[in-house]
SEDRENLO-11341 format. One record per residue (C-alpha): residue in one letter; y, z, x. Coordinates in steps of 0.02 Angstrom, whole numbers, padded with zeros to 5 digits, always signed. Each point is the difference from the previous one (the first is absolute). Layout:
N
AYZX
...
//
This chain:
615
X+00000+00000+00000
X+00177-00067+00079
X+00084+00160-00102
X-00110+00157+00053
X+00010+00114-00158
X-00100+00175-00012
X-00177-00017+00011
X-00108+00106-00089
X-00081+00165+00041
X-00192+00004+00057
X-00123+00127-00065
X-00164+00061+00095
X-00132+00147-00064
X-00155+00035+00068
X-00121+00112-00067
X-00155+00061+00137
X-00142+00042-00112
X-00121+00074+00121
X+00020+00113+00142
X+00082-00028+00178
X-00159+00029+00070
X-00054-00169-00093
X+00138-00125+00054
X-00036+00095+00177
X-00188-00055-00015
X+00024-00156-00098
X+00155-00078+00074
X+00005+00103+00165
X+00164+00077-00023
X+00060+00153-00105
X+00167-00107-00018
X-00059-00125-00101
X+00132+00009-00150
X+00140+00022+00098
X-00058-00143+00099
X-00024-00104-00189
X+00170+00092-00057
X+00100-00079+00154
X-00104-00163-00017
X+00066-00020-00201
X+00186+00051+00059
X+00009-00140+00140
X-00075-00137-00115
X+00126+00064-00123
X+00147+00010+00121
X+00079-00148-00097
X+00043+00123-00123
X+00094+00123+00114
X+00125-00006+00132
X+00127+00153-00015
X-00122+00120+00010
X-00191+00085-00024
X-00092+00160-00058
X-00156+00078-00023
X-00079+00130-00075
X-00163+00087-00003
X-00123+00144-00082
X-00123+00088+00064
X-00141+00072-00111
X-00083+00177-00001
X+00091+00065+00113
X+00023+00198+00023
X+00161+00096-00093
X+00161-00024+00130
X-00060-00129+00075
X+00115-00151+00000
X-00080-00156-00121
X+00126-00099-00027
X+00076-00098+00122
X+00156-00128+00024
X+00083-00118+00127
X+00138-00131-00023
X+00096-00111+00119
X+00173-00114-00041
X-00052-00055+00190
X+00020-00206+00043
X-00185-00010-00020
X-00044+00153-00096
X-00197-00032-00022
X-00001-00003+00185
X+00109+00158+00004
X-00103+00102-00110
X-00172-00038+00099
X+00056+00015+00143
X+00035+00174-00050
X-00170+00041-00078
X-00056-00077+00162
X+00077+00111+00118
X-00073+00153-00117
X-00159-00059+00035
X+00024-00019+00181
X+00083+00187+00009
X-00157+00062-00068
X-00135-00098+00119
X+00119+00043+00128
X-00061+00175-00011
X-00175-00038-00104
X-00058-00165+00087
X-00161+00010-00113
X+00080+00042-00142
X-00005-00156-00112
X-00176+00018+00013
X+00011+00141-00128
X+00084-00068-00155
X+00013+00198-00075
X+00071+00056+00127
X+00123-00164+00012
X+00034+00019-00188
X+00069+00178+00048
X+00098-00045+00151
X+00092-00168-00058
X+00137-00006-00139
X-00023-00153-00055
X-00214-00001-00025
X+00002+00007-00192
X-00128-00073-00128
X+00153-00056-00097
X+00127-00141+00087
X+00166-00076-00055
X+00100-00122+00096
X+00156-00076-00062
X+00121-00163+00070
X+00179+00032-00054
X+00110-00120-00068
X+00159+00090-00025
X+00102-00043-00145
X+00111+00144+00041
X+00043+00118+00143
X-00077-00138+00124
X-00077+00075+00166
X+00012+00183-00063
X-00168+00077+00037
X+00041+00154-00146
X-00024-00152-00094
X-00172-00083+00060
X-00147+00050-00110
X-00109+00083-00036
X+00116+00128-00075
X-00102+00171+00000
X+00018+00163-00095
X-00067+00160+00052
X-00056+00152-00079
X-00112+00178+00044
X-00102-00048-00130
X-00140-00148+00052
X-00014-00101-00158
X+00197-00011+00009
X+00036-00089+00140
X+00063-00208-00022
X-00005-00148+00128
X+00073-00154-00107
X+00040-00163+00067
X+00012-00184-00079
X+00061-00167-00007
X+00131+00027-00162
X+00178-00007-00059
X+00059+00120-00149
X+00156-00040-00098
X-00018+00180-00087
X+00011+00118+00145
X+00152+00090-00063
X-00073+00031-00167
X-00185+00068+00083
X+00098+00112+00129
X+00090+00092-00179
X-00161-00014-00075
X-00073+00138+00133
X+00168+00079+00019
X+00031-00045+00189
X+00129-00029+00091
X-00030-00117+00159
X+00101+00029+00147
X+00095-00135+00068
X-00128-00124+00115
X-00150+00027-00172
X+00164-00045-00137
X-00052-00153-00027
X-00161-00026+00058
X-00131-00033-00140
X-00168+00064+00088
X+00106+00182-00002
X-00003-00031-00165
X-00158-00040-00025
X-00067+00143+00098
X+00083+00129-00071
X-00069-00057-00186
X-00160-00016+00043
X+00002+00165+00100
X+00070+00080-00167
X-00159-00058-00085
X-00111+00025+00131
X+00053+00182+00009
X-00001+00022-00187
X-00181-00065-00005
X-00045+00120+00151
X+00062+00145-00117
X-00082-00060-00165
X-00189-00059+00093
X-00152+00123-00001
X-00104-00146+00084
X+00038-00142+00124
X+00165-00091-00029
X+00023-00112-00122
X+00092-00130+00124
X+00005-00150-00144
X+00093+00099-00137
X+00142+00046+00127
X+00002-00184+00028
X+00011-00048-00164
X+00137+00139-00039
X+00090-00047+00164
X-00011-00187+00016
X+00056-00025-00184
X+00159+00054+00042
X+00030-00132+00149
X+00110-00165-00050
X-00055-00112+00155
X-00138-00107+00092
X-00100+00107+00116
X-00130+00008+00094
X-00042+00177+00052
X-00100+00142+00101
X-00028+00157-00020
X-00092+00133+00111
X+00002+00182-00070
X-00065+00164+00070
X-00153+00020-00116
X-00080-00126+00107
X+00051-00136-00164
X+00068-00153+00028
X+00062-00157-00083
X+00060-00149+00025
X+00087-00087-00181
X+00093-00166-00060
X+00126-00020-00126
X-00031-00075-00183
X+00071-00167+00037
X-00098-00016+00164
X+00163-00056+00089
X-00046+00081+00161
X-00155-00056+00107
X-00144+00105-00004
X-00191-00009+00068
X-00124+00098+00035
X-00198+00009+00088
X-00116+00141-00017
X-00203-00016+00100
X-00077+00175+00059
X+00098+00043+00124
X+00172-00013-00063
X+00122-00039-00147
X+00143-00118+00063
X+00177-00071-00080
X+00137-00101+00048
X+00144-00102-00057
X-00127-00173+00069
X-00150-00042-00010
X+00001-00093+00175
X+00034+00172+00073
X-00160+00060-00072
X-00109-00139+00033
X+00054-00006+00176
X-00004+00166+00036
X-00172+00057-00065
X-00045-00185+00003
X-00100-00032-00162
X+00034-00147-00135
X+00134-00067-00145
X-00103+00099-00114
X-00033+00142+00073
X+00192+00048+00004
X+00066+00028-00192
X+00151+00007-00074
X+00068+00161-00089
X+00040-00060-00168
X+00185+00029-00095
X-00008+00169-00061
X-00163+00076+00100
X-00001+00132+00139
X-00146+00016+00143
X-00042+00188-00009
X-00089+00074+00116
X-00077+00166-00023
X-00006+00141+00148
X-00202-00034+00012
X+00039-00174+00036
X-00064-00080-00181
X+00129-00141-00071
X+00063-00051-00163
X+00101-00152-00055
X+00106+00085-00130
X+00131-00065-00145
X+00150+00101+00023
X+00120-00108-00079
X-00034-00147-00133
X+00026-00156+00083
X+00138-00124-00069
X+00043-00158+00038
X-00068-00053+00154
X+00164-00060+00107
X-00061+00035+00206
X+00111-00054+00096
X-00003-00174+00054
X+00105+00015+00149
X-00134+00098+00059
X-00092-00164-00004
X+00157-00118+00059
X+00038+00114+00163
X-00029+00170+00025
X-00198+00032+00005
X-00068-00087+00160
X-00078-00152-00023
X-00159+00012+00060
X-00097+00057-00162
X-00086-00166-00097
X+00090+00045-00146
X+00178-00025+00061
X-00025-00108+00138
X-00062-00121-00150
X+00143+00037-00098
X+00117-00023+00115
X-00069-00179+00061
X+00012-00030-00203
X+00187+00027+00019
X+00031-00088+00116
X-00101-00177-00092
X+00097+00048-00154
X+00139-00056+00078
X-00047-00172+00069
X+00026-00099-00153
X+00179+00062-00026
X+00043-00005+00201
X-00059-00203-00005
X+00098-00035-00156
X+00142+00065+00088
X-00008-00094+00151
X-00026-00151-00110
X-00181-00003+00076
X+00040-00041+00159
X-00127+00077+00116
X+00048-00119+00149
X+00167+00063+00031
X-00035+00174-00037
X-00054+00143+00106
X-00088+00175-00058
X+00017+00151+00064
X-00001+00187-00024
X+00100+00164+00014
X-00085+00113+00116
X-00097+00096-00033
X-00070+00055-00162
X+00021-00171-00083
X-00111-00073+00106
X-00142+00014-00120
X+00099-00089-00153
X+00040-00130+00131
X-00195-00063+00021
X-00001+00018-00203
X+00155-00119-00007
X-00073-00119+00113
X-00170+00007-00091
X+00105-00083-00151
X+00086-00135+00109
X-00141-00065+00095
X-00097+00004-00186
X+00136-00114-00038
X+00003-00126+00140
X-00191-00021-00024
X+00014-00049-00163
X+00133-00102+00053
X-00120-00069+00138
X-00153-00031-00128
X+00125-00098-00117
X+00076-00107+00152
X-00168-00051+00065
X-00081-00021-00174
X+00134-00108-00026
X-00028-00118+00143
X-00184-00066-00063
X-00061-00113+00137
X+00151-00007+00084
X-00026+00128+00124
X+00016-00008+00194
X-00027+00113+00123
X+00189+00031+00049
X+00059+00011-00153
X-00143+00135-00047
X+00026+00107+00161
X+00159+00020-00052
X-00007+00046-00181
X-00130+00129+00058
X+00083+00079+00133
X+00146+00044-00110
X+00053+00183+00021
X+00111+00130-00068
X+00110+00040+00135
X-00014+00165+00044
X+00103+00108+00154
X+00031+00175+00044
X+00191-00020-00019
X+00051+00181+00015
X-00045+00152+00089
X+00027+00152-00006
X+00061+00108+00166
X-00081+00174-00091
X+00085+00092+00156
X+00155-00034-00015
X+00120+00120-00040
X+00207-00039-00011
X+00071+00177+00089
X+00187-00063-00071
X+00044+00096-00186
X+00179-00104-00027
X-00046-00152-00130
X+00079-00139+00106
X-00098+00036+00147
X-00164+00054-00093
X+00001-00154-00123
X-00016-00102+00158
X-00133+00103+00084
X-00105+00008-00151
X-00015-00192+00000
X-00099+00004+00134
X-00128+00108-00080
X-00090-00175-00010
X-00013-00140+00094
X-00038-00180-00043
X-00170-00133+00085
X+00122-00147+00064
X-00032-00169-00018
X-00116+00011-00162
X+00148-00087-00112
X+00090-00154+00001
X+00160+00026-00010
X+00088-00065-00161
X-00169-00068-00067
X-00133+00131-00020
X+00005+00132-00162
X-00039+00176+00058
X-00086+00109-00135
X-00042+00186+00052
X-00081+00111-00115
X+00020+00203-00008
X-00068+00130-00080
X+00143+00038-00120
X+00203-00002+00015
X+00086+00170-00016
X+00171+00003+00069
X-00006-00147+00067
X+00085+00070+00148
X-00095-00058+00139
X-00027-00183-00075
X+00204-00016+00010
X+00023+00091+00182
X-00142-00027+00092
X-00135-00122-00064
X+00098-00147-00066
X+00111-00016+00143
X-00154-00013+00126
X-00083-00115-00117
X+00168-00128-00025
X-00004-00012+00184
X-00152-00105+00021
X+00093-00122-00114
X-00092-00030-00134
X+00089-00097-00177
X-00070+00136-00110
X-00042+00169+00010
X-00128+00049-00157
X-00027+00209+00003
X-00177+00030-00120
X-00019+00182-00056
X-00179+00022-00053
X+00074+00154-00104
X+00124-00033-00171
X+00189+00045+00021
X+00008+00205+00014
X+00125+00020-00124
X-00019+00203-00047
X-00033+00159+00098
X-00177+00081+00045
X-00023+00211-00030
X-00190+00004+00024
X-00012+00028+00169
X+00113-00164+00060
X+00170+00034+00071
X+00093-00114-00077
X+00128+00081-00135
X+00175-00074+00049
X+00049-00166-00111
X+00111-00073+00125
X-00134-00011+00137
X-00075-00134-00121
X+00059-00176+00052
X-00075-00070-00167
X+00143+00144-00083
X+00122-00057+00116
X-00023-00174-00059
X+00007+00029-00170
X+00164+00104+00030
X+00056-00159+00065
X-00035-00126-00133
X+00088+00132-00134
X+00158+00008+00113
X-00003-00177+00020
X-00038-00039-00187
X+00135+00134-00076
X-00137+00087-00071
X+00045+00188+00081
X+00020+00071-00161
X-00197-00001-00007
X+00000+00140+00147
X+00127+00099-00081
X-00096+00002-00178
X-00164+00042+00121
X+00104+00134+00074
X+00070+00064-00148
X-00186+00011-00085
X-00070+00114+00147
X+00127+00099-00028
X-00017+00035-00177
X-00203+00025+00039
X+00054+00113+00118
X+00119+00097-00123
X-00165-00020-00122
X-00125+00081+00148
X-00086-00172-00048
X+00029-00103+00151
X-00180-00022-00007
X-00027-00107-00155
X+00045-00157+00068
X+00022-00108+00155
X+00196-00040-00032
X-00014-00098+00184
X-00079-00154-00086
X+00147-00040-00108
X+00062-00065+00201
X-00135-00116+00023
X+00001-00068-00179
X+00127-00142+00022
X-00082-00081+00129
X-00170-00100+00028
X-00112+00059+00155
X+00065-00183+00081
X+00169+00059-00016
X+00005+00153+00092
X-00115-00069+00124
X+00133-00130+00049
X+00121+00112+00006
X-00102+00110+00112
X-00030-00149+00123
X+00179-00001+00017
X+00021+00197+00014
X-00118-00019+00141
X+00075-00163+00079
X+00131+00062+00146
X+00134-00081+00065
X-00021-00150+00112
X-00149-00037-00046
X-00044-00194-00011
X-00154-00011-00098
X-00021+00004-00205
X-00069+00171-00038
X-00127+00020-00131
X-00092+00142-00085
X-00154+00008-00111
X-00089+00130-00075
X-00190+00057-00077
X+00027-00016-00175
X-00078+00180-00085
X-00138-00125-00091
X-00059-00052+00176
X+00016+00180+00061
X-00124+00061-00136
X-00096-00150+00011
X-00038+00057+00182
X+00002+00197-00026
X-00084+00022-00165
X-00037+00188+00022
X+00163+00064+00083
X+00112-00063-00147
X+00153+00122+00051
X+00145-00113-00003
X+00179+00128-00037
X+00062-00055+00158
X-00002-00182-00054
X+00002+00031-00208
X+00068+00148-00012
X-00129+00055-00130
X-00033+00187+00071
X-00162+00072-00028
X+00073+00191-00067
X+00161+00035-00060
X+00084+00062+00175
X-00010-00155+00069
X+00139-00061-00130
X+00096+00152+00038
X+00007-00043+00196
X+00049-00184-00027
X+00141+00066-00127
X+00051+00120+00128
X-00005-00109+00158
X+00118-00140-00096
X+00123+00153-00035
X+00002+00043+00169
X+00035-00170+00032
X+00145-00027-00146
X+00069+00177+00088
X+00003-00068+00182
X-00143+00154+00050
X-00128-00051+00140
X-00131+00114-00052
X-00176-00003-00075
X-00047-00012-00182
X-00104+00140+00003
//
């Protein structure tokens, strides 16, 4: 993606279902899950890159003894950070033991971090960026066992405010406005009140149900507690990712199923997905239950999830994305008037590369046919020449740009760090004739549109070519994200921007100042949630429309060749990603009623001239 915007969080629970002494015997270490733990979190690092945390439980041990254990880092590479640290624990402890790993007991009692039950989190900040108060897991303590709650997830809440007057807390300053504080402190509230009520073992899926109920969000989260109980649980619409794997020797989840099936290596099927609504729940003798906490609603999982941020490397998505990508062809060759002679393709790095073999796929279907049709029309007139070159016909095909990924501009004034940031990425030379040659590059999705205009157009209008044709295998991102996506401002949005434009340029402002006007009456109402009022922007225009006007939002000065933008149309999105049909950011149809709220909110802010969040 040319724009980086927020990934989202990863998720990683591991259950050991035997003793140490087993993975000692079997696998020849008594570190086998936090080996598997640190395994999940690197083939999850997509997910996380301002910071990392785990969290772990031991079971049966004696009263005082520490069982619950927790260690974040906001380092550069935090995964690293945090192992490195269990690491030198275990090295303090050969250091004086050398034989001591050969005793998993005694291990179990000397290391922290040697639980049955692990956690690892990858934190994508969508506030209070590189604060480690603010990494997960977020843990309370208490003297009494069964009382004690390690949370983490992959989740935004719109309701926070509401959940921290529900348990009567104030949050000090760094926890104000952070949701999982929020969400720990309600589901401690039940947890405790279940701990007072119980005669027997806890009764972990009625505080779900009487916690999660009260959430207004996508989520996908984890939950160790003291009891030796854990969970792991989904929201009703499914938005956020969730899979899981259970054999005899342990009960696994995370936010992809590559993760799993790399890291314990087993097949597609093998790995499931948690379904809307259900939570894992794992008992402190190790048995399982899948578990309906919440009844599931409309299915809307997030298809961006699909588009970008899940790693590509599962079947699933890598199909999916090569779909996107051939979706596209017939609309990309009708725009260059089928020319494939005098037109080059190309891609984005890095992340579109995938949609760029799918968008190829299309064209060279094309030119066969094209090929068949030629010959077949030929009959007996056929020679050798002739059919040696009909054959050999091509797509042309070049790695125009590339991307310098250690670059960094060390210059903060905007004159001198607009020109630095050009150079970000760098151009093949010689792959297009100047004046001649069309030069189509396809990305994952436009956002801002920011480094199109200042870096990636420039470098692309210096090889010369006549056109310049930017593909975004996404649809325009017209409305912000609050489930788990940090994107909540309306004038980051170049499709906004542009439609801004066109009612400035058609006298048509009134229709922002009506908008306006009807947030704020919502507002005075305590309705702001009953409708998205940001649509009545869009409604004047077609999708062609605003994409023109992007192309020229995007189009900087000096630039010699036409600039051109097209889109995924949402049909060919949901003709590619038939199970993740989550489309607000592109529809604006939210799946729960805070979702309007946050796009009514983030259009005030912008009416008001604030640069903050939605939410």
């Amino acid at each position: 993606m040319s724009d980086a915007i927020k990934h989202e969080c990863g998720l990683a629970f591991i259950r050991l279902r035997k003793p140490f002494s087993y993975y000692q015997q079997q696998y020849g270490t008594v570190f086998y899950g936090l080996n598997k733990l640190y395994l999940l979190m690197e083939k999850q690092h997509n997910r996380g890159q301002d910071g990392a945390g785990i969290a772990t439980v031991k079971l049966n041990t004696e009263p005082g003894v520490p069982f619950m254990q927790r260690l974040r880092s906001s380092a550069t590479q935090a995964i690293g950070d945090i192992f490195a640290k269990v690491k030198d624990e275990i090295d303090e402890i050969e250091k004086y033991q050398p034989e001591i790993t050969k005793y998993p007991g005694l291990m179990k009692g000397h290391m922290r971090f040697l639980g049955e039950l692990l956690m690892g989190h990858l934190r994508y900040a969508t506030q209070g960026r590189n604060n480690v108060e603010l990494c997960h897991p977020f843990v309370r303590y208490n003297t009494i066992p069964a009382r004690n709650l390690a949370i983490a997830g992959n989740f935004n809440l719109v309701n926070a405010d509401e959940l921290f007057k529900f348990v009567d807390v104030q949050p000090g300053e760094t926890h104000k406005n952070s949701d999982l504080a929020a969400m720990l402190e309600v589901v401690h509230h039940f947890l405790c009140k279940a701990d007072e009520e119980r005669t027997n073992g806890l009764d972990v899926k009625q505080i779900l149900q009487q916690a999660f109920s009260m959430f207004d969000g996508g989520y996908h989260v984890c939950g160790l507690l003291g009891s030796g109980d854990s969970f792991v649980i989904r929201d009703a619409h499914g938005i956020r990712p969730s899979y899981y794997y259970v054999n005899e020797d342990v009960i696994v989840a995370a936010s992809e199923r590559a993760a799993i099936r790399t890291a314990f290596n087993v097949g597609e099927n093998e790995v499931h997905e948690l379904m809307p609504g259900n939570a894992l729940i794992v008992k402190e003798n190790g048995e399982y239950s899948i578990e309906q906490i919440l009844a599931p609603k409309e299915r809307r999982a997030c298809s961006f999830e699909r588009i970008y941020f899940s790693r590509g490397n599962d079947e699933k998505i890598y199909k999916e994305r090569h779909a996107l990508g051939q979706n596209l062809s017939e609309t990309i060759l009708k725009n260059i008037d089928n020319d494939l002679r005098n037109t080059i393709f190309s891609f984005i790095p890095n992340t579109a590369e995938i949609a760029f073999y799918g968008m190829i796929k299309g064209l060279e279907d094309y030119l066969n046919n094209i090929k068949i049709e030629r010959i077949a029309s030929w009959g007996k007139d056929i020679d050798e020449e002739k059919l040696t070159e009909m054959i050999r016909r091509r797509v042309r095909i070049d790695k125009i740009a590339i991307k310098d990924v250690k670059m960094r501009t060390f210059i903060s004034a905007d004159t001198g760090r607009n020109e630095m940031v050009q150079h970000v990425y760098d151009i093949t030379y010689g792959t297009v004739r100047p004046g001649i040659d069309t030069l189509v590059v396809i990305d994952d999705s436009i956002v801002r549109g920011t480094t199109l205009r200042e870096s990636i157009i420039k470098m692309l209008d210096r090889l010369g070519p006549k056109r310049i044709i930017v593909v975004s295998s996404a649809p325009q991102i017209r409305y912000p994200d609050c489930y788990g996506i940090d994107m909540s401002k309306m004038g980051d949005f170049v499709a906004f921007q542009a439609a801004i434009s066109l009612l400035k340029e058609q006298d048509k402002e009134h229709i922002l100042q009506e908008a306006y006007g009807l947030c704020l009456e919502l507002q005075r109402t305590n309705t702001l949630h009953a409708q998205n009022v940001v649509r009545n922007i869009y409604k004047p225009f077609t999708t062609e429309e605003i994409s023109a006007k992007i192309a020229q939002i995007i189009t900087p000065s000096g630039i010699n060749a036409k600039v051109d933008v097209i889109y995924q149309s949402i049909e060919s999105l949901h003709k590619a990603c038939p199970n993740n049909l989550g489309d607000w950011y592109f529809t604006g149809n939210y799946p729960t009623p805070g979702g309007n709220r946050v796009v009514n909110k983030a259009f005030m802010n912008y009416m008001e001239g604030k640069n903050e969040r939605g939410y």
